[in-house]
FIMIVEX-384010 format. One line per 5 residues: number of its first residue (from 1); their letters; for each residue x, y, z of N, C-alpha, C. Coordinates in steps of 0.2 Angstrom, whole numbers. Each point is the difference from the previous one (the first is absolute). Layout:
FIMIVEX-384010
NUM = A = X:Y:Z:X:Y:Z:X:Y:Z  ...
end
This chain:
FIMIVEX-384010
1 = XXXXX = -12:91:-141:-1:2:8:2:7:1  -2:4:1:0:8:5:6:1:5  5:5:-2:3:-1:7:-1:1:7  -3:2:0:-5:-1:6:0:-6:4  -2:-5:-5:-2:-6:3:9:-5:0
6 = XXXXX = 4:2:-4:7:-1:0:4:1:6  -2:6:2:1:3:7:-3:-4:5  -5:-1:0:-4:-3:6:4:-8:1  3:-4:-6:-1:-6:1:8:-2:-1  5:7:-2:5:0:4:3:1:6
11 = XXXXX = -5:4:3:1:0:8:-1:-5:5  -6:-3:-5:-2:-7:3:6:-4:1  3:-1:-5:5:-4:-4:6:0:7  3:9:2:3:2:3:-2:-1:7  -3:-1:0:-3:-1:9:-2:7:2
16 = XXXXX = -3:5:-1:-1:4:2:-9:3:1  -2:-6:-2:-9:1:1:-1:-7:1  -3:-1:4:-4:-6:-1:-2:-4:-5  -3:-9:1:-5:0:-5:-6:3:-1  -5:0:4:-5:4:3:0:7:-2
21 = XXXXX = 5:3:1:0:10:-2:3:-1:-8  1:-4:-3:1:-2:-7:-7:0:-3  -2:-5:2:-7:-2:0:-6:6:-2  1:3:6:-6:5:0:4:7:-3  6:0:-2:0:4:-5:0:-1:-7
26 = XXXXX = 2:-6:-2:-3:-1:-7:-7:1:-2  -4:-2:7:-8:1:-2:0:6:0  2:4:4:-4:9:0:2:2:-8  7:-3:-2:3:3:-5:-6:-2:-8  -3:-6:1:-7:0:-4:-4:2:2
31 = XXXXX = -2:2:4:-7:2:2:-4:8:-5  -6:-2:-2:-1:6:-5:0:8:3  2:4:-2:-1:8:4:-6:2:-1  -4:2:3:-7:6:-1:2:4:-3  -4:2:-6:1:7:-4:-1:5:2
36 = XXXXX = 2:4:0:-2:8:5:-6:2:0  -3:-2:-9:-7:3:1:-5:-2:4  2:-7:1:-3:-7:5:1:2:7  6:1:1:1:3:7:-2:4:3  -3:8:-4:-2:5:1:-6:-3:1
41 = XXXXX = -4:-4:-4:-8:-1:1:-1:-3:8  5:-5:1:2:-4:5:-2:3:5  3:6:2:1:3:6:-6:7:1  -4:-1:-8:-5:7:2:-5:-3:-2  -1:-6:2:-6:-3:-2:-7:2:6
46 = XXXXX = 2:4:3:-5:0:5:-1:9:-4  3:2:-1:-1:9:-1:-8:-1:-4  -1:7:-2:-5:1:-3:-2:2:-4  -2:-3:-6:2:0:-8:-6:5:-3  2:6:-4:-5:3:-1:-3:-2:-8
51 = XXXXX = 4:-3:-5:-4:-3:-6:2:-5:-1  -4:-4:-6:3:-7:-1:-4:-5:4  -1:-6:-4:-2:-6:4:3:-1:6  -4:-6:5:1:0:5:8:-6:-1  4:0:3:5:-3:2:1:-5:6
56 = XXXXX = 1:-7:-2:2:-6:7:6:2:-1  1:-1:7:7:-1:3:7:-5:-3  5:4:2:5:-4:-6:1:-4:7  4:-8:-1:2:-6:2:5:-2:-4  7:2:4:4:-2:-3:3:-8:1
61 = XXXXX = 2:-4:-7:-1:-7:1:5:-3:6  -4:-6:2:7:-1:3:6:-4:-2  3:0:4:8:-3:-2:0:-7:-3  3:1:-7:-1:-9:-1:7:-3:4  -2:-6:0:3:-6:5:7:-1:-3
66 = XXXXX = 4:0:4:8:0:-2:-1:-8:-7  -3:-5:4:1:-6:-6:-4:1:-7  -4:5:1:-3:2:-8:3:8:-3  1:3:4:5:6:-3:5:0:1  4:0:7:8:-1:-2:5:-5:-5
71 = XXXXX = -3:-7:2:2:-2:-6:-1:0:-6  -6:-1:-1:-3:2:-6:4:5:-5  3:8:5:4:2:-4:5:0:-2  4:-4:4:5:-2:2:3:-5:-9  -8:-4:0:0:-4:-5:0:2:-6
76 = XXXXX = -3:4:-1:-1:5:-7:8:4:-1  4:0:4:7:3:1:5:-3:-3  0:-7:3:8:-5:-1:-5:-7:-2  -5:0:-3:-3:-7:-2:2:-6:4  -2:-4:-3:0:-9:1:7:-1:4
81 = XXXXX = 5:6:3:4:-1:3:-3:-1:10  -4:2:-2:-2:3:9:-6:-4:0  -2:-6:-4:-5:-6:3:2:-4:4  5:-2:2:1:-6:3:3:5:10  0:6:-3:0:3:8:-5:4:1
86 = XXXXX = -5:-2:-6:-9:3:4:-2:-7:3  3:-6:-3:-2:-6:4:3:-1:7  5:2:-1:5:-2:9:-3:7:3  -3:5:-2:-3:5:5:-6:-4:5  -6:-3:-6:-6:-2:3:3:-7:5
91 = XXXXX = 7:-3:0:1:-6:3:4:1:4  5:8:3:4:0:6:0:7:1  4:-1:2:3:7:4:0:7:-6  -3:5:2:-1:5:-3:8:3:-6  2:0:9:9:3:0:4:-2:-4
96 = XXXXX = 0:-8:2:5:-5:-4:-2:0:-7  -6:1:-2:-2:1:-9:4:9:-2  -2:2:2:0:5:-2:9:3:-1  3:-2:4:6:-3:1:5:-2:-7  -2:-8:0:-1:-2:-6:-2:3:-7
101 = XXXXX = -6:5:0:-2:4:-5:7:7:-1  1:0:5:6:6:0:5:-1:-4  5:-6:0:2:-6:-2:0:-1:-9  -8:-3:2:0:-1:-7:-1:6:-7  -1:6:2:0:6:-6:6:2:-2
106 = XXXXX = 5:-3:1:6:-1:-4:0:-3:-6  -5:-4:1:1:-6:-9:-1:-7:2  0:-3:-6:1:-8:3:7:0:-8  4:-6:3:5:0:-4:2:-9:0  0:0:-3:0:-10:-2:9:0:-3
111 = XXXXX = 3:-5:3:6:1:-3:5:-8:2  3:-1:-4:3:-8:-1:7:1:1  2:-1:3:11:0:0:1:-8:1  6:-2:-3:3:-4:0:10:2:3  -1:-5:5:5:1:2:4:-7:1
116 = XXXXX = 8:1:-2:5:-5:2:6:-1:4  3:-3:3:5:-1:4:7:-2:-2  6:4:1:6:-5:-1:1:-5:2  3:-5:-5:0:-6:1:2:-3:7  -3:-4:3:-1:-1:9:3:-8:-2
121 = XXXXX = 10:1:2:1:-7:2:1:-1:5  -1:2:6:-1:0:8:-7:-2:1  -2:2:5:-6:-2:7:-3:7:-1  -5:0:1:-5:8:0:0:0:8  0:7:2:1:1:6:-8:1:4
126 = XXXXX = -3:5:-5:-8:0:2:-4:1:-7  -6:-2:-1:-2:2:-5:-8:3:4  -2:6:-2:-5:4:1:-6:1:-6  -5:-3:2:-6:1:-8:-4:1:6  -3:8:-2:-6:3:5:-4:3:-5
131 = XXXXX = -4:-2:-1:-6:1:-5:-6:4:4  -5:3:-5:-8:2:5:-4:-1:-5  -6:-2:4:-5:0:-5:1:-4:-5  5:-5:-1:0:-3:-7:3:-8:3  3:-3:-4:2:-8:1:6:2:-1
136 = XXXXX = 4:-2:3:7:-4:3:3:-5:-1  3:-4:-5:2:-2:-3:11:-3:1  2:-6:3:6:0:0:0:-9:0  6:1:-8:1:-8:1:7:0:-4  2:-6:2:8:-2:-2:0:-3:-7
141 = XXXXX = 4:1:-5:2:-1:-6:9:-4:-1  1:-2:-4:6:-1:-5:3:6:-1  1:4:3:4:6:-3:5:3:5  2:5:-3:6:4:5:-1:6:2  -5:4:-4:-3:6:3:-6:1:3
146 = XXXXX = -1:4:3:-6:1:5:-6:6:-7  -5:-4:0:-3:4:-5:-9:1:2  0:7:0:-6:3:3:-5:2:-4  -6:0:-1:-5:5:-3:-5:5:6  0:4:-1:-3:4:4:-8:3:-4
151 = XXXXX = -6:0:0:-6:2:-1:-1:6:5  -2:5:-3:-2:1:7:-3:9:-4  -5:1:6:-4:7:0:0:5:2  5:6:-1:1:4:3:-7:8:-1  4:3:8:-5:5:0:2:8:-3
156 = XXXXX = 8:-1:0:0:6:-5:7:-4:-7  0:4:-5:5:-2:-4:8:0:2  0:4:6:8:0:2:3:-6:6  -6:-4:0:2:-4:6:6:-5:-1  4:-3:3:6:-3:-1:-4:-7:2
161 = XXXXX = 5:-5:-3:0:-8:1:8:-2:-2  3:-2:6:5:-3:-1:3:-4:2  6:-6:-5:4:-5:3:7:2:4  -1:-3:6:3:3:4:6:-6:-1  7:-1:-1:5:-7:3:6:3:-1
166 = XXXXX = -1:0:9:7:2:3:1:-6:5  6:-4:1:3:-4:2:-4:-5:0  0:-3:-2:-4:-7:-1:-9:4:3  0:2:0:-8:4:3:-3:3:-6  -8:-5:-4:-3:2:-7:-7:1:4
171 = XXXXX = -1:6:-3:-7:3:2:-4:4:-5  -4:2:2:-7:5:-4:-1:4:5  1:8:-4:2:5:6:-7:5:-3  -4:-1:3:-5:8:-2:-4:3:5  -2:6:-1:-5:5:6:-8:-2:-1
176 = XXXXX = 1:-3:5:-7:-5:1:-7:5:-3  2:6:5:-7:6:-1:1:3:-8  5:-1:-3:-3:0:-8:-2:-5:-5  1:-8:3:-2:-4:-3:-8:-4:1  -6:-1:-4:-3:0:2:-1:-9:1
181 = XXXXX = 3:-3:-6:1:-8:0:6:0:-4  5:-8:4:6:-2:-2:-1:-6:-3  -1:-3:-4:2:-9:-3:7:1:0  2:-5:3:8:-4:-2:1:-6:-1  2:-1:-5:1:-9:-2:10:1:1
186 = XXXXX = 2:-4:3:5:-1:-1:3:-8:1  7:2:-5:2:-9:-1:8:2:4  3:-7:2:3:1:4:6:-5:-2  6:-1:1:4:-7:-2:2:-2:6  0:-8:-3:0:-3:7:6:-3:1
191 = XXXXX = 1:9:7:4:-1:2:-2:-1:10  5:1:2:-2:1:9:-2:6:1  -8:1:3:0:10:0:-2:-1:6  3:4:4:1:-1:9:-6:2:4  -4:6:-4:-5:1:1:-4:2:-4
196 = XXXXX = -7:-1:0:-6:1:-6:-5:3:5  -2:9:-2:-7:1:1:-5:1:-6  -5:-2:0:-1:0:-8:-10:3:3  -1:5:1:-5:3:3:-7:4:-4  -5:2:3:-6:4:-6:-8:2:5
201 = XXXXX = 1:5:0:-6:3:2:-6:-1:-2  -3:-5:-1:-8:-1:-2:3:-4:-6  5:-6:-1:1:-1:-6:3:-8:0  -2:-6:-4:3:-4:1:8:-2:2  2:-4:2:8:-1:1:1:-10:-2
206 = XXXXX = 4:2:-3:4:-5:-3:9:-4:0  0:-6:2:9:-1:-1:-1:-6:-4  6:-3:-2:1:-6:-6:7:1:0  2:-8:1:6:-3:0:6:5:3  -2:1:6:8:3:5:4:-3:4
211 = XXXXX = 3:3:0:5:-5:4:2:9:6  1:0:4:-2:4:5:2:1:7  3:4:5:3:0:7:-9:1:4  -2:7:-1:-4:0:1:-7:2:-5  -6:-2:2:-5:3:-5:-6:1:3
216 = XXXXX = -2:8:0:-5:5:1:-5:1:-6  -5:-1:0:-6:0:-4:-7:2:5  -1:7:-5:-6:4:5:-3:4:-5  -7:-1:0:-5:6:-2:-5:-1:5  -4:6:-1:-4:2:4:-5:-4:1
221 = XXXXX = -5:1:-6:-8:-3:-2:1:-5:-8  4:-7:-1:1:-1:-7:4:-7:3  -2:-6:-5:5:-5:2:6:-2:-2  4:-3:4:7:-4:0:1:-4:-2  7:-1:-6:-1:-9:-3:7:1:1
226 = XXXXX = 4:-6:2:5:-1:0:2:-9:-3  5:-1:-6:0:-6:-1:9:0:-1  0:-6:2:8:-3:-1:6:5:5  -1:-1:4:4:7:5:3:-6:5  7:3:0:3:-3:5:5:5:3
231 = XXXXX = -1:2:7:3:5:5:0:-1:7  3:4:2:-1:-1:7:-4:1:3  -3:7:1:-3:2:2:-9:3:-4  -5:-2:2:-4:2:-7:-8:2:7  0:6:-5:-7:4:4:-5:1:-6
236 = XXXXX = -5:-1:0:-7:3:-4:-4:3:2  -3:5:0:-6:3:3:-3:6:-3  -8:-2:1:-5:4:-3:-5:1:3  -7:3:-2:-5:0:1:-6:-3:-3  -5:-4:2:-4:1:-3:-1:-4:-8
241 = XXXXX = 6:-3:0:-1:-5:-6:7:-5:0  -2:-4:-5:4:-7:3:8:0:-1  4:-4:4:8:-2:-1:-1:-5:-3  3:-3:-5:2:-5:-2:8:-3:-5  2:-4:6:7:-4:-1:1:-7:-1
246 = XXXXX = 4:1:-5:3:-5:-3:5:-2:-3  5:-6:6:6:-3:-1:4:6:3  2:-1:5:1:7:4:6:-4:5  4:0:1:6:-1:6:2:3:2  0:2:7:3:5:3:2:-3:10
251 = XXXXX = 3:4:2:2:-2:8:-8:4:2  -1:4:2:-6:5:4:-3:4:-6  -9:-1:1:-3:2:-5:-7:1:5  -4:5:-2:-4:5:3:-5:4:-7  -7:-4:-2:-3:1:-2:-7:4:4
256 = XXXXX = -3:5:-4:-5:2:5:-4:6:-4  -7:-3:0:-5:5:-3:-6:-1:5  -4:6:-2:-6:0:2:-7:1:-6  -4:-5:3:-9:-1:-3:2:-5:-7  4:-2:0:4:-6:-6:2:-6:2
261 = XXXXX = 4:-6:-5:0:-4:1:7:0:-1  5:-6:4:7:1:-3:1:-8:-2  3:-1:-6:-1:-6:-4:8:0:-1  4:-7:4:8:-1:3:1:-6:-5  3:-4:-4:1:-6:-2:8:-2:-2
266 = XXXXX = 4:-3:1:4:-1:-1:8:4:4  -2:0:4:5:5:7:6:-5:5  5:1:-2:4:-2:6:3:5:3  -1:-2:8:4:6:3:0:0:9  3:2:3:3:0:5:-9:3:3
271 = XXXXX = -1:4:1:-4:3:3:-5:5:-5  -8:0:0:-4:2:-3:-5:0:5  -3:7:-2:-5:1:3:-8:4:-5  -2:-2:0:-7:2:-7:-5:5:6  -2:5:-2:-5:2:4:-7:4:-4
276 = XXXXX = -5:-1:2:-7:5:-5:-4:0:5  -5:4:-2:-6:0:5:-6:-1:-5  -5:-3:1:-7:-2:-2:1:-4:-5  7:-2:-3:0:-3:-7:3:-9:2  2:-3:-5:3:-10:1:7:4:-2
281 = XXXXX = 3:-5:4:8:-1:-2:2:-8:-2  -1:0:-7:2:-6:-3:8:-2:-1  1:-5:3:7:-3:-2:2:-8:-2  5:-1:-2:0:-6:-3:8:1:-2  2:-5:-1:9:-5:-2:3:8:5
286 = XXXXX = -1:-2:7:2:5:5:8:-6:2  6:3:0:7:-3:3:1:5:4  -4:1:8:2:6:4:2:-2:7  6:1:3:0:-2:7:-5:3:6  -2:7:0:-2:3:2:-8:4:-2
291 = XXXXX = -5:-3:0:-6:3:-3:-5:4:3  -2:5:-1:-5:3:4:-6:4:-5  -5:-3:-1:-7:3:-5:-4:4:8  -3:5:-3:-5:8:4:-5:-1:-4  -7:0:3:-3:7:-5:-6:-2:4
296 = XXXXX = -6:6:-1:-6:-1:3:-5:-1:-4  -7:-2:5:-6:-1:-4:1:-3:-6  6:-7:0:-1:-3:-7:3:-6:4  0:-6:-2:2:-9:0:5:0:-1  3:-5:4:8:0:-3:-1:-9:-1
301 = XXXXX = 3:-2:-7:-3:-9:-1:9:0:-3  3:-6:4:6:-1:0:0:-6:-4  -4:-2:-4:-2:-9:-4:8:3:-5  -2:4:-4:3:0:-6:11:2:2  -1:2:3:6:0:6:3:-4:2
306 = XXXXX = -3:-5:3:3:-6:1:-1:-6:-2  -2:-1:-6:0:-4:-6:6:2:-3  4:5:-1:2:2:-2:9:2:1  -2:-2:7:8:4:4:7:-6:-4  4:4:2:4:-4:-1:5:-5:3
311 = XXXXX = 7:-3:-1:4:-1:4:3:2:4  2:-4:5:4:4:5:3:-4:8  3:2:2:1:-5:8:0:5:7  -1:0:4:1:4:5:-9:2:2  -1:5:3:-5:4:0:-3:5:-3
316 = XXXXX = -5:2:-2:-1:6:-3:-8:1:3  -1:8:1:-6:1:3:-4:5:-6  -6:-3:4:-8:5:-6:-3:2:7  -3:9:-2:-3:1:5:-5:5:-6  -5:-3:2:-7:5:-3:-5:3:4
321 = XXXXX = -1:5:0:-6:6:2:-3:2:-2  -8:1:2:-7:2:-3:-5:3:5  -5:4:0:-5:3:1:-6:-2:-3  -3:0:3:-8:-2:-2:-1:-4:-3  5:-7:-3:-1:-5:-4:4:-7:2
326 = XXXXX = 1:-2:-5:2:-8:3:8:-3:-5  3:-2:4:7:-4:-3:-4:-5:2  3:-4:-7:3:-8:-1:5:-1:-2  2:-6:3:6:-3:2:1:-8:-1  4:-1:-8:-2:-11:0:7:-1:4
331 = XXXXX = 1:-5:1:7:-5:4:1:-3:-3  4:1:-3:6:-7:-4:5:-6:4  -3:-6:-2:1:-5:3:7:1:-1  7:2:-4:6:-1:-1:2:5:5  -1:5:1:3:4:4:-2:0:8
336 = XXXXX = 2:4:3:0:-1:9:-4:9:0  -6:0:4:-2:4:2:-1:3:8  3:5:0:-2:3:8:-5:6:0  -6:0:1:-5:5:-1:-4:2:6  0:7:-1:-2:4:4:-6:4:-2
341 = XXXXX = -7:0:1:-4:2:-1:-4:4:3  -4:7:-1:-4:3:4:-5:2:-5  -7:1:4:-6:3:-2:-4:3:4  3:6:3:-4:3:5:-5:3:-5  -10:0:4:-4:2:-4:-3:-6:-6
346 = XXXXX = 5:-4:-1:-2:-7:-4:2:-7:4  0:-3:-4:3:-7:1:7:-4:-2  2:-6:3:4:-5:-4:-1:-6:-1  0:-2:-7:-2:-6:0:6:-5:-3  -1:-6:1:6:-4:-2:-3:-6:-4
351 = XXXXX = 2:-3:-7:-5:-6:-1:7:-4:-3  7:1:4:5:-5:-5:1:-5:9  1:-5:-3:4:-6:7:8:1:1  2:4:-5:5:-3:-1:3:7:6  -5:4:2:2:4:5:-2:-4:7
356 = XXXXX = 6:2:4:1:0:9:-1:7:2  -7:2:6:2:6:2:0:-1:8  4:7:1:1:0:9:-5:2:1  -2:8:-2:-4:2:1:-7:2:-6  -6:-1:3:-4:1:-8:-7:3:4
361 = XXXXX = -2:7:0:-7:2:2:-1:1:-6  -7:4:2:-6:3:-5:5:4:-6  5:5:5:2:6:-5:8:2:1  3:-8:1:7:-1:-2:1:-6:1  8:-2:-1:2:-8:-1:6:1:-1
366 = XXXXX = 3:-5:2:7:1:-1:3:-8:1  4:-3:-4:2:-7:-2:4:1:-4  3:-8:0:6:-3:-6:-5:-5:-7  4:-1:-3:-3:-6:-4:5:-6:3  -3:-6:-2:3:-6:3:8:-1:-4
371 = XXXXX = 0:2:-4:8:-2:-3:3:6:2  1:5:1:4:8:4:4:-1:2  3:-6:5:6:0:3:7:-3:-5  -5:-6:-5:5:-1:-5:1:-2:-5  -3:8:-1:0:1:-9:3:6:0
376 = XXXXX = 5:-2:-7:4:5:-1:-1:7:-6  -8:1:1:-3:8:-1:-5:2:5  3:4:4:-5:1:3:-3:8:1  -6:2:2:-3:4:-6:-5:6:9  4:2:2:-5:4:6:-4:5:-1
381 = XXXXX = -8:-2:0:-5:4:-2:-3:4:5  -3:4:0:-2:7:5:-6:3:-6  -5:-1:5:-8:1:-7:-4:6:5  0:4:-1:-5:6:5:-6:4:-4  -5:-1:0:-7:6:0:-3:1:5
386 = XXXXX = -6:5:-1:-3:3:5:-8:1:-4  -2:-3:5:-8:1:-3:-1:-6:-7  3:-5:0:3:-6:-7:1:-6:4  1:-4:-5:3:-8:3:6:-2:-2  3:-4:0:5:-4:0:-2:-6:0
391 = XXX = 3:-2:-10:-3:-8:-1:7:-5:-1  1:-4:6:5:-3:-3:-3:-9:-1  4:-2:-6:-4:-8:-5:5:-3:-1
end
């Protein structure tokens, strides 16, 4: 590469020119120059030639198109490193590729560390795994130290990755703007870690067999698995692709993606809320005092849920919401129900006897079931869509 264009894509870098004036000066800086000879004919093409054949007029070419000559050249420069940012040029923002491209003319560097901890006979006070672009990985072991592998792709050779554990506080420390992807697997002893964020920018997230105060699990565009977790407080969220948990106890839990499904099974816990939009939220062996399922433009079907619930005495309530589709709802003859339903935009229909209702139009209802006063589970439902029905059987 030319320094020239070094310069250009430094200042870029710097902030000091725009994308756009980067842009259009990389192109001029390819663009071909008229030879003199060419230029002179150019400008005296009209004079008056006294020998020699007659001469046509020079027409100097035009400018080729920045996506067949700039990068083109750009190609022939630094190779097969600059294909996957002639792709994000033709699919986003001009600025943010080129950005990226500034970036990546450092190198690519692939590099593996393994990192370990002093043996941990206390409590972890936080543990930190924040990965990009890649899978995130954290689960408990039979051991005493905390033991990390780091994958990851840096964009120059001097970029740092480090273990950070000071006071009871274990993390992965590095400059995000020189990593281009992070994979972390890490194993953990199972001990009490007060807090867990285990997180990734476009990349899956993962937990296994913790025991936990609280637990934060987040990426962007990539799915969630969580199996065998017992904490107090537990969060998951994503986009775009599915959560799914398994054997999870926790007091307050708050699951939520969007255009996916979240798939819950074996959960006990004080209070849980599951949310998506356009996708199902399946659940089953739910022990939850407090339930609340969201999501739009998709069915909420409670069959498998309440086959399934478990023991218990006192009250517990279910409330599920929907847009543009339809909840069902079965009654179990052993428990006592108080249900509240609505369907503005739809209907409510009811086909079980073993319901009493006060009130029952076209597009709500509201009743007990005949054993409610003296059954000792009793189960307060609240059913909402819009533009959908509500099937209670």
């Amino acid at each position: 590469m030319t320094e020239k264009k070094q310069e250009i894509l430094a200042q870029l870098e710097q902030g000091k020119i725009t994308a756009n004036e980067a842009f259009t000066m990389l192109n001029q800086l390819n663009e071909p120059t008229t030879h003199p000879k060419q230029e002179a004919e150019f400008h005296n093409n009209d004079a008056p030639r006294s020998n020699g054949p007659e001469r046509h007029s020079y027409h100097s070419p035009p400018p080729p198109q920045p996506s067949q000559h700039w990068l083109g050249g750009i190609m022939e420069e630094v190779g097969g490193a600059i294909e996957s940012v002639v792709e994000s040029i033709k699919d986003s923002d001009i600025g943010a590729s080129i950005s990226d491209f500034v970036h990546g003319t450092y190198g690519n560097h692939e590099n593996t560390l393994h990192f370990t901890s002093n043996p941990i006979s206390q409590g972890i006070t936080k543990l930190g795994m924040i990965g990009k672009n890649a899978r995130v990985s954290v689960s408990g072991y039979e051991g005493s130290v905390i033991q990390v592998k780091c994958k990851y792709n840096a964009r120059r050779p001097d970029a740092e990755v480090l273990f950070q554990e000071e006071n009871g506080v274990y993390q992965i420390m590095y400059d995000e703007k020189l990593i281009r992807s992070m994979e972390i697997t890490c194993h953990v002893p199972n001990v009490m870690i007060k807090n867990i964020h285990a997180a990734s920018k476009n990349g899956a997230v993962s937990l296994e067999n913790i025991q936990a105060g609280a637990v934060v699990l987040y990426t962007k565009t990539d799915k969630i698995l969580a199996y065998n977790v017992n904490c107090a407080e537990f969060i998951a969220q994503t986009r775009n692709d599915t959560v799914k948990v398994e054997s999870l106890t926790a007091q307050n839990i708050h699951i939520e993606t969007t255009n996916s499904k979240i798939q819950v099974e074996g959960v006990r816990a004080n209070n849980a809320e599951l949310r998506t939009t356009n996708s199902s939220i399946k659940t089953a062996f739910m022990d939850v005092d407090n339930l609340i399922l969201n999501t739009t433009n998709s069915s909420i079907k409670l069959d498998k849920l309440m086959e399934t619930v478990g023991d218990w005495s006192g009250e517990r309530i279910i409330e599920a919401n929907t847009t543009n589709s339809n909840i069902s709802f079965p009654v179990r003859s052993d428990i006592g129900i108080k249900l509240q339903a609505h369907a503005p935009g739809g209907k409510v229909t009811c086909k079980n006897y073993d319901m009493y209702f006060s009130e029952h139009g076209r597009t709500h209802a509201q009743g007990t079931s005949r054993n409610y006063e003296f059954g000792s589970k009793k189960l307060y439902v609240r059913l909402s869509t819009t533009n959908g029905s509500v099937k209670v059987r």
